[in-house]
C-alpha positions as CSV (number, residue, x, y, z in Angstrom):
1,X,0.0,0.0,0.0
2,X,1.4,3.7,-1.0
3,X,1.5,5.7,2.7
4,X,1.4,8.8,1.2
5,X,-1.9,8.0,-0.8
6,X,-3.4,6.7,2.2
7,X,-2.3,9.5,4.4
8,X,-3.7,12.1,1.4
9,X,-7.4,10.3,1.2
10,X,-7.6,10.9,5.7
11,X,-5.5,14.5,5.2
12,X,-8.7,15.7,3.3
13,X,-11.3,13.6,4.4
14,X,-9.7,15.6,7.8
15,X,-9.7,19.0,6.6
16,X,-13.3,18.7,5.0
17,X,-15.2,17.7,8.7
18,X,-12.9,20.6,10.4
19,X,-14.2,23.3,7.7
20,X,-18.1,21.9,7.8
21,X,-18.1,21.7,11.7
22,X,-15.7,23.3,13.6
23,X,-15.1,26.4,11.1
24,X,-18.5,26.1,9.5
25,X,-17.1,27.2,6.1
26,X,-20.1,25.9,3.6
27,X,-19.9,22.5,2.2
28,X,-19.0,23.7,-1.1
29,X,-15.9,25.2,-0.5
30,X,-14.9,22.7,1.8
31,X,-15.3,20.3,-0.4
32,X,-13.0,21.9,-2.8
33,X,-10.3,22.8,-0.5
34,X,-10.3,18.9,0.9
35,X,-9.9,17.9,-3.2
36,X,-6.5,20.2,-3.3
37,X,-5.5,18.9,0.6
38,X,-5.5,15.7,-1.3
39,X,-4.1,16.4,-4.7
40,X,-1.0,18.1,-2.7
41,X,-0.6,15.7,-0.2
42,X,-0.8,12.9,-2.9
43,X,2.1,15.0,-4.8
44,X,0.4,16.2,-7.9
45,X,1.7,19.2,-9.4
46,X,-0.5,22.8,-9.3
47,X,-1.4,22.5,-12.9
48,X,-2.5,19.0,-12.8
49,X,-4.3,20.1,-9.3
50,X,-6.2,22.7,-11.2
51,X,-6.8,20.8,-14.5
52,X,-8.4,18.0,-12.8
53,X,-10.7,20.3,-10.4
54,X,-11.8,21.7,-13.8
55,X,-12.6,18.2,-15.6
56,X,-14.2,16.8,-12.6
57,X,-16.8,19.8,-12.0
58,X,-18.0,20.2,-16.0
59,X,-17.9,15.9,-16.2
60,X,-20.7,16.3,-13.2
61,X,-22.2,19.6,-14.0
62,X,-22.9,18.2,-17.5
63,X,-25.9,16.1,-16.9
64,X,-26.7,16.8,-13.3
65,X,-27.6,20.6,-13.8
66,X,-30.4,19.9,-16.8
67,X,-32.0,17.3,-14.8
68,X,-31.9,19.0,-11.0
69,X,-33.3,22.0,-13.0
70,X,-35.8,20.7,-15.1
71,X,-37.0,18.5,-11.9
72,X,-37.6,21.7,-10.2
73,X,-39.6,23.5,-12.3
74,X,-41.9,20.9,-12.4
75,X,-41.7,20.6,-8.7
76,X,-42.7,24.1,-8.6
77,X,-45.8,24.2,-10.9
78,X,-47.2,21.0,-9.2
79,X,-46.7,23.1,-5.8
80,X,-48.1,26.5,-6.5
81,X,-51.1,25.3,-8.7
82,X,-52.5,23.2,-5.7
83,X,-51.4,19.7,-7.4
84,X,-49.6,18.1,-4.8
85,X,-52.1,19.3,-1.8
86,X,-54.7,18.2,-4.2
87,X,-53.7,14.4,-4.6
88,X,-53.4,14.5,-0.8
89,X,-57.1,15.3,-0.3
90,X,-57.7,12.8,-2.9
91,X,-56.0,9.9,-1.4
92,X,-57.1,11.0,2.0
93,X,-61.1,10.4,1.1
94,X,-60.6,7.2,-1.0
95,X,-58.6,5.7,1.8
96,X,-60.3,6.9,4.8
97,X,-60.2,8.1,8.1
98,X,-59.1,5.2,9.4
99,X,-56.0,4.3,6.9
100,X,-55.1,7.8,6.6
101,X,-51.5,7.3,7.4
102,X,-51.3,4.8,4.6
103,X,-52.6,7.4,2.2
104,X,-50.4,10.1,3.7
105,X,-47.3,8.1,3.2
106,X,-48.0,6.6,-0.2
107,X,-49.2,11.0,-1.2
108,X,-45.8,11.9,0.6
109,X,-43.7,9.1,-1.6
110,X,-45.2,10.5,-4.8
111,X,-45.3,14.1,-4.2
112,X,-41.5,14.4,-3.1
113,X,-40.6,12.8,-6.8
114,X,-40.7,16.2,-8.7
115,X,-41.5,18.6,-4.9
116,X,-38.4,19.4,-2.8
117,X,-39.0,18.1,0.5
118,X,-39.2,20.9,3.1
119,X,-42.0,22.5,-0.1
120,X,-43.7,19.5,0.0
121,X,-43.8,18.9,3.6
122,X,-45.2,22.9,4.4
123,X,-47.5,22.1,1.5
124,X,-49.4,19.0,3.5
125,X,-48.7,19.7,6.7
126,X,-52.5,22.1,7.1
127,X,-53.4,18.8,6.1
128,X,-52.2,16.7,8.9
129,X,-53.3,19.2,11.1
130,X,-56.9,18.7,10.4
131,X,-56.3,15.0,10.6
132,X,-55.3,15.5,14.0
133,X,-58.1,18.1,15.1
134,X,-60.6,15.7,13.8
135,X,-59.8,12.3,15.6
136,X,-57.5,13.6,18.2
137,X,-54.9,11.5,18.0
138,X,-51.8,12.0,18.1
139,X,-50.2,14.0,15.4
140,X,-47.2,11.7,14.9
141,X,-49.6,8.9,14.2
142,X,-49.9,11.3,10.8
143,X,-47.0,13.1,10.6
144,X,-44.7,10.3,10.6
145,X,-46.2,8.3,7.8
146,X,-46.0,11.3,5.6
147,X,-42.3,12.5,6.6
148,X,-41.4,8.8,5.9
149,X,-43.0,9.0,2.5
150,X,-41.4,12.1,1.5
151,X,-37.7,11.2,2.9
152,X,-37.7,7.8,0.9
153,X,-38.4,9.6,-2.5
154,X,-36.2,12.3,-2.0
155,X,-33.4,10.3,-1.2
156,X,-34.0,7.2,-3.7
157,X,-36.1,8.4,-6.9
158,X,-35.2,10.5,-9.2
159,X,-35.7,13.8,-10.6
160,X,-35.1,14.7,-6.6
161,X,-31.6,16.3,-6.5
162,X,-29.6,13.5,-4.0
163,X,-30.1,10.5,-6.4
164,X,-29.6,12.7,-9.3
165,X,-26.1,13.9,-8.4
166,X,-25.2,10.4,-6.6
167,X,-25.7,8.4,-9.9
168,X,-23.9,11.1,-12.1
169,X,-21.2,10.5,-10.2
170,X,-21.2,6.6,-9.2
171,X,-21.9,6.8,-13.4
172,X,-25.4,5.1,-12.7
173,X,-28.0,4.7,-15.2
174,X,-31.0,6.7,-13.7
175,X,-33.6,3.7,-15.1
176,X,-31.8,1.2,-13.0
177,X,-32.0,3.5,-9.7
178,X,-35.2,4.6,-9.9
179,X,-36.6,1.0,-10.6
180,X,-33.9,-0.2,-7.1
181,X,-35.5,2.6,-5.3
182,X,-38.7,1.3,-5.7
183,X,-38.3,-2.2,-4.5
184,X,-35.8,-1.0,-1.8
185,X,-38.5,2.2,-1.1
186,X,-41.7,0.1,-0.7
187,X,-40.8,-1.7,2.3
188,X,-39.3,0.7,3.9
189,X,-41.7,2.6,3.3
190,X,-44.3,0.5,5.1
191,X,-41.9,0.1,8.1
192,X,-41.2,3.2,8.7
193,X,-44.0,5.0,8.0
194,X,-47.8,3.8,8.6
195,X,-46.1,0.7,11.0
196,X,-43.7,3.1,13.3
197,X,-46.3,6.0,12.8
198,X,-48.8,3.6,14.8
199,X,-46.4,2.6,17.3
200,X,-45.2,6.2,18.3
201,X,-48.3,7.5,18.2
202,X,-49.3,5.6,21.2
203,X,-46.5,6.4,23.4
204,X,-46.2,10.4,22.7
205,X,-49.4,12.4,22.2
206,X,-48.5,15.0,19.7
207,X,-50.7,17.9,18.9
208,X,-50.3,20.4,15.6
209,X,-48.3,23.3,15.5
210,X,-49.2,26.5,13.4
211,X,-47.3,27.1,9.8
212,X,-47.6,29.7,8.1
213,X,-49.9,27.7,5.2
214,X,-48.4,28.6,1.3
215,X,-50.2,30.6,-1.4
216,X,-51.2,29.0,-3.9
217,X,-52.2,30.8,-7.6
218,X,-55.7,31.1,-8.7
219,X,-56.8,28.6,-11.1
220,X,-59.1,25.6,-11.4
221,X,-58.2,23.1,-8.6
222,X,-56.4,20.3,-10.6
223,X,-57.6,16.9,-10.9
224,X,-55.9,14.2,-9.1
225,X,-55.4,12.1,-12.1
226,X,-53.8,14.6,-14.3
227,X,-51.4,15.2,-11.6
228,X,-50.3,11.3,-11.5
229,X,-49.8,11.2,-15.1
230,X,-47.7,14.7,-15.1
231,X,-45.2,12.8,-12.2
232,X,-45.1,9.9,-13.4
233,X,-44.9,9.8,-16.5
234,X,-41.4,11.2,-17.1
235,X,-40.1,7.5,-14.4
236,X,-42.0,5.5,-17.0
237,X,-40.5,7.0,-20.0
238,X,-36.9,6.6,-18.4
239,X,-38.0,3.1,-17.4
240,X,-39.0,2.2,-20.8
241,X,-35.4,3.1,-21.7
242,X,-34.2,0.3,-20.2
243,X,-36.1,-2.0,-22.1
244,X,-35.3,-0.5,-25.3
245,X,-32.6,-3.0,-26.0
246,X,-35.9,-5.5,-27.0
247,X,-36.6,-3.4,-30.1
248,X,-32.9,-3.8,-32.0
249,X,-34.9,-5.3,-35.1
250,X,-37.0,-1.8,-34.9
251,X,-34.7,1.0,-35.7
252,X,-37.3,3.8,-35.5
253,X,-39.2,2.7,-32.4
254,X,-35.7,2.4,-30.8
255,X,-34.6,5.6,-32.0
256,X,-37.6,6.9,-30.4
257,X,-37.8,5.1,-27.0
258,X,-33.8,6.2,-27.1
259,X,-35.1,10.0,-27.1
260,X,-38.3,9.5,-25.2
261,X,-36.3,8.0,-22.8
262,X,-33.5,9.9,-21.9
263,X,-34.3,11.9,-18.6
264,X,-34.0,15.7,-20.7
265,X,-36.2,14.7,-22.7
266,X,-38.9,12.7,-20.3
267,X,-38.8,15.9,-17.8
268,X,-39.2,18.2,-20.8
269,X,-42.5,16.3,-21.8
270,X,-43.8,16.4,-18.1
271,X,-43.0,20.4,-17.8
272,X,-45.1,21.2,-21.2
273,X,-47.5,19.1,-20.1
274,X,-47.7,20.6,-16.7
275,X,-47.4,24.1,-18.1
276,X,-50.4,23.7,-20.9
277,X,-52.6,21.0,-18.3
278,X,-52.2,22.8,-15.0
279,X,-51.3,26.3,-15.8
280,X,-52.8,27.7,-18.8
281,X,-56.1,25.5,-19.3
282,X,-56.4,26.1,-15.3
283,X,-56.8,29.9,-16.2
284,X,-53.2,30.5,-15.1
285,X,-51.1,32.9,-17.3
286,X,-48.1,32.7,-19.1
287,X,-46.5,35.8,-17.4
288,X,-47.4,33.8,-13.9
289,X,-46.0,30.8,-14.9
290,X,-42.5,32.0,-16.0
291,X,-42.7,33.4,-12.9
292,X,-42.9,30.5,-11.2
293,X,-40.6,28.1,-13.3
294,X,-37.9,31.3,-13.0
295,X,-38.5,31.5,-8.9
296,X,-38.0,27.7,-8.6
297,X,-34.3,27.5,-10.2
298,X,-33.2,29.3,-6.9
299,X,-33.1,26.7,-4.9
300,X,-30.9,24.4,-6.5
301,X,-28.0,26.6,-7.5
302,X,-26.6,24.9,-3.8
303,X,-27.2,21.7,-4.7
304,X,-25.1,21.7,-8.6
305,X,-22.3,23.3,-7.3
306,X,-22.2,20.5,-4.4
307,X,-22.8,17.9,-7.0
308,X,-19.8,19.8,-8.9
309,X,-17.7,20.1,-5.8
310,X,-18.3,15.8,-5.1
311,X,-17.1,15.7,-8.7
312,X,-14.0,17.4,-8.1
313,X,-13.2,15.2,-5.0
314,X,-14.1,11.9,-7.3
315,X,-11.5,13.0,-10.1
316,X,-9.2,14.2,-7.5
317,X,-8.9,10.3,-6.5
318,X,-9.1,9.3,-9.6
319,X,-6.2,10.9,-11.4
320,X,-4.0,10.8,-7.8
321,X,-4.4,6.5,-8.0
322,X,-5.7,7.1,-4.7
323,X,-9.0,5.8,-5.5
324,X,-7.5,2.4,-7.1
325,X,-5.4,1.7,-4.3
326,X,-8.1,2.1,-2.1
327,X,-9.9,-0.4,-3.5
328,X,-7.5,-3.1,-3.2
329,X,-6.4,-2.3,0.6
330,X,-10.3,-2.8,1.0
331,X,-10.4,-5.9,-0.7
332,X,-8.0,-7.5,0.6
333,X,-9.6,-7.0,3.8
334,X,-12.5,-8.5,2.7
335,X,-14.9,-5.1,2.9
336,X,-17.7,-5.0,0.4
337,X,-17.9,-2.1,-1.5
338,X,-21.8,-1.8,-1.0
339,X,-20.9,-1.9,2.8
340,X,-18.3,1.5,2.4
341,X,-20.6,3.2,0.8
342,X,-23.4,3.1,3.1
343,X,-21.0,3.6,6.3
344,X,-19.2,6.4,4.6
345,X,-22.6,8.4,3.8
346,X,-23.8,7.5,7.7
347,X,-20.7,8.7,8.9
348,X,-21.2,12.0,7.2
349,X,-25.0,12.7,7.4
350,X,-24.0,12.0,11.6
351,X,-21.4,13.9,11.7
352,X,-22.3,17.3,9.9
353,X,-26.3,16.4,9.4
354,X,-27.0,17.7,6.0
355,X,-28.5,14.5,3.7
356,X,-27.3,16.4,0.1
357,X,-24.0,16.4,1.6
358,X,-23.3,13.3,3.1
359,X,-24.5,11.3,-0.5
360,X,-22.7,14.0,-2.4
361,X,-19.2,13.7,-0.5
362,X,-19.8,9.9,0.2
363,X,-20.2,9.5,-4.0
364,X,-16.9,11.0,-4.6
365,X,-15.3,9.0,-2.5
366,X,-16.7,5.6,-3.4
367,X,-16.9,6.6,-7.2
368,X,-13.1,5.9,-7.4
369,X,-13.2,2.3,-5.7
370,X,-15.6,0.9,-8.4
371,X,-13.0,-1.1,-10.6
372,X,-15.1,-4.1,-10.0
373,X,-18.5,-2.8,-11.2
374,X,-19.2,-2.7,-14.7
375,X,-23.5,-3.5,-15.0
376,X,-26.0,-0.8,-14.2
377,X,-28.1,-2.3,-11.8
378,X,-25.1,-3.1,-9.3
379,X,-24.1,0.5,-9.8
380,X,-27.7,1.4,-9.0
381,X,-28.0,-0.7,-6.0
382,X,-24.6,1.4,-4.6
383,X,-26.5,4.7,-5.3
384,X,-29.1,3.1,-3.5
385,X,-26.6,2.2,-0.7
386,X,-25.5,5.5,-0.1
């Protein structure tokens, strides 16, 4: 084993908890910073330093930006034109009182596919509210099922920015993960939120607190099944796309399940057809609609230069051999991959508590150590991991 690499991968991995906590420099910085502690430490010259920090942020920015941003603005229609609070209601009356926390989480796992999480969860939570006034039960015994819903979808389904920017740089096929996240979603899904919900709920007696409750545009309230189409139709498209390998003898229906597809393309179709279906036949104008779609891009400048930043760490490792010799060191100790992955993104979500950064810093680390994965599903299932 090469000390000095060894000693480069801790020296920055170091450095990058001392900015985030102790100095509270933000993550995107630090991340940088830690990616030249280890290029210097590993002996690379300036240049090469520089170059690679370059090649590492536009190989990540690339893809990553289009989709984060497209994902948003679709987010953001479904938010302010009363979509997601309006599959909510729906799921609330056709499940019923009773099995309202299975309707909150399965509304919370949907809705937090295109809706940011903290929007989504100030969007519903009037809702859980009323739950609560009406039985008076405990709030938790709703609150949970829905937070549960909402964290497993924005962690494991794409267009939500953490999977997004964790399979861009593991070099993931976004098909594979979102159909992994599913299967590894459902059950947890059911554990931890309608299951746990029940078993909190009667040991701590919860009762609402007041939010300030989000303004939504005027417009005709939209209609539950236009907005399940609009979200999920861009994860069937990309879906399909794995399949597309079946029509080889069809070289214009592959061509055009190749396009269809592709996630620019799939969250292009879903923003039109959110635009015309929920804004302008609604009664919304255009004027209020760019509005929205411009307001929404806000948000997620953070999260692409983060998803950058991981980048830069990645190709830091890459191009220093650090990353290679890594790999062997942990083979050789017998150390699954899948199981490095997942402790390195605990370690950082514990230690500095922000989720976008523990997947993003816990990627570019991992991305490097991959030698022996070549298949998209095993690549998924370690974006699934972290």
């Amino acid at each position: 084993m090469d000390i000095q690499l060894l000693l480069a991968v801790f020296s920055g991995i170091a450095v990058l908890l001392v900015l985030i906590l102790l100095v509270r420099i933000h993550a995107f910085i630090s991340l940088l910073i830690s990616a030249i502690v280890v290029g210097l430490a590993a002996g690379m010259k300036t240049a090469d330093i520089l170059s690679t920090m370059i090649t590492g942020m536009g190989n990540t920015l690339g893809f990553v930006a289009v989709v984060i941003g497209l994902g948003a603005m679709l987010g953001s229609i479904l938010e302010h034109t009363g979509g997601a609070r309006s599959i909510a209601e729906y799921m609330t009356r056709r499940f019923g009182e009773k099995r309202a926390p299975w309707a909150l989480s399965i509304t919370g796992f949907i809705i937090a596919i295109p809706v940011f999480f903290d929007v989504a969860f100030i969007i519903l939570v009037p809702l859980i509210n009323a739950l609560q006034k009406k039985t008076g039960k405990s709030l938790l015994l709703y609150g949970i099922p829905l937070l549960a819903g909402l964290a497993i979808a924005h962690t494991f389904i794409p267009p939500t920015p953490g999977p997004v920017a964790v399979a861009d740089i593991i070099n993931a096929e976004l098909s594979w993960v979102i159909l992994f996240g599913i299967i590894a979603g459902i059950p947890t899904l059911i554990i931890a939120g309608p299951f746990f919900g029940n078993y909190i709920a009667k040991r701590i007696h919860s009762t609402p607190v007041v939010l300030t409750d989000d303004e939504l545009i005027e417009g005709s309230k939209p209609i539950p099944a236009k907005i399940f189409v609009i979200i999920l139709l861009p994860i069937f498209l990309i879906l399909l796309n794995t399949l597309k390998g079946l029509f080889v003898s069809m070289p214009i229906l592959l061509e055009l399940i190749t396009l269809l597809g592709h996630p620019f393309t799939a969250l292009i179709l879903a923003n039109l057809l959110a635009w015309y279906s929920l804004g302008r036949k609604s009664g919304i104008n255009s004027k209020k609609l760019l509005e929205i779609t411009n307001k929404s891009i806000e948000p997620v400048g953070v999260i692409i230069l983060l998803t950058g930043a991981g980048g830069v760490l990645k190709q830091i490792l890459v191009d220093t051999g650090s990353g290679e010799m890594l790999a062997l060191w942990f083979s050789e100790k017998g150390l699954g991959i899948l199981f490095l992955a997942f402790l390195a993104s605990v370690s950082m979500r514990v230690l500095q508590g922000s989720a976008t950064v523990a997947m993003i810093t816990a990627a570019g680390l991992i991305a490097p150590l991959m030698s022996g994965l070549e298949t998209g599903p095993e690549k998924a299932i370690l974006v699934i991991a972290i």
